[in-house]
N, C-alpha and C positions, 0 to 999 in steps of 0.2 A: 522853345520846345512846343510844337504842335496839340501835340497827346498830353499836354502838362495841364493841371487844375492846382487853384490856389485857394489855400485856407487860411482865415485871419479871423480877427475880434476887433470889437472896438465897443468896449464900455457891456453888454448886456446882450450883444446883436454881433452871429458870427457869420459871418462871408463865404461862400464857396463859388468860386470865379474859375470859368472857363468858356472858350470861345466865346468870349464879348457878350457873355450873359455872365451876372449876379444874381446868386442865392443868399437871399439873408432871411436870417429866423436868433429866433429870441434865446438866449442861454443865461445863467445864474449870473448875477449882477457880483457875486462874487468871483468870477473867471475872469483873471488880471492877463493870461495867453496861453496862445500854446506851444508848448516847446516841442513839440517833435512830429511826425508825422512814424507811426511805427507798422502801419499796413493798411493796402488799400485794396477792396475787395468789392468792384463793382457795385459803388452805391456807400460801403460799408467803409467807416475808418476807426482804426484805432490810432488814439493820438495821445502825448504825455500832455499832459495840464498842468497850470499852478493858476490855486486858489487862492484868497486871503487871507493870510492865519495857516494855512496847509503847506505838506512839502508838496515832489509835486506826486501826480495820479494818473494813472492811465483812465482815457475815457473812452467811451463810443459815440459814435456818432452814423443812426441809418439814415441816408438821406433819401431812400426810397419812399417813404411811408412824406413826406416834405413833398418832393415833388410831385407825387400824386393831388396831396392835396392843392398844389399849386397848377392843377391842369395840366403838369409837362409830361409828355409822353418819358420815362423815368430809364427807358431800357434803349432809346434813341439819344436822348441826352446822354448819357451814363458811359455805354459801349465804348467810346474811342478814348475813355479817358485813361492814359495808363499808369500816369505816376500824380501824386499829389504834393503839394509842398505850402510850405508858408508861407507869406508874402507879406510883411508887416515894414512901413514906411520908415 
């Protein structure tokens, strides 16, 4: 799927993969994954979590305010993304 981006974890450091580039940035060293993908809103996701000790939790995550700081033009990157999903080995 062309228009497809993928989100993962691994340990403290979560992933968002699309067209053969990775985003990674730092999250709660308690975030064991995520389970769901529940909307995806140019830049914007909301997504179901579980924590350690927690059930699970809807969270946010802006990736705009990310890849500014990361130099990437945020609204050329972002545009053709249309669905998000999860991607874990």
């Amino acid at each position: 799927m062309n228009n497809c981006a993928f989100l993962s974890n691994e340990g403290n450091v979560t992933s968002f993969c699309f067209d053969g580039k990775t985003i990674r940035f730092r999250t709660s060293s308690a975030l064991e994954r995520y389970t769901d993908v529940v909307e995806w809103d140019e830049g914007y996701l909301v997504v179901k979590a579980k924590y350690k000790g927690h059930a699970e939790e809807e969270e946010y995550i802006d990736l705009v305010p990310i890849l500014h700081n990361l130099y990437i033009d945020a609204d050329a990157f972002l545009k053709p993304i249309q669905k998000v999903r999860l991607q874990y080995a």
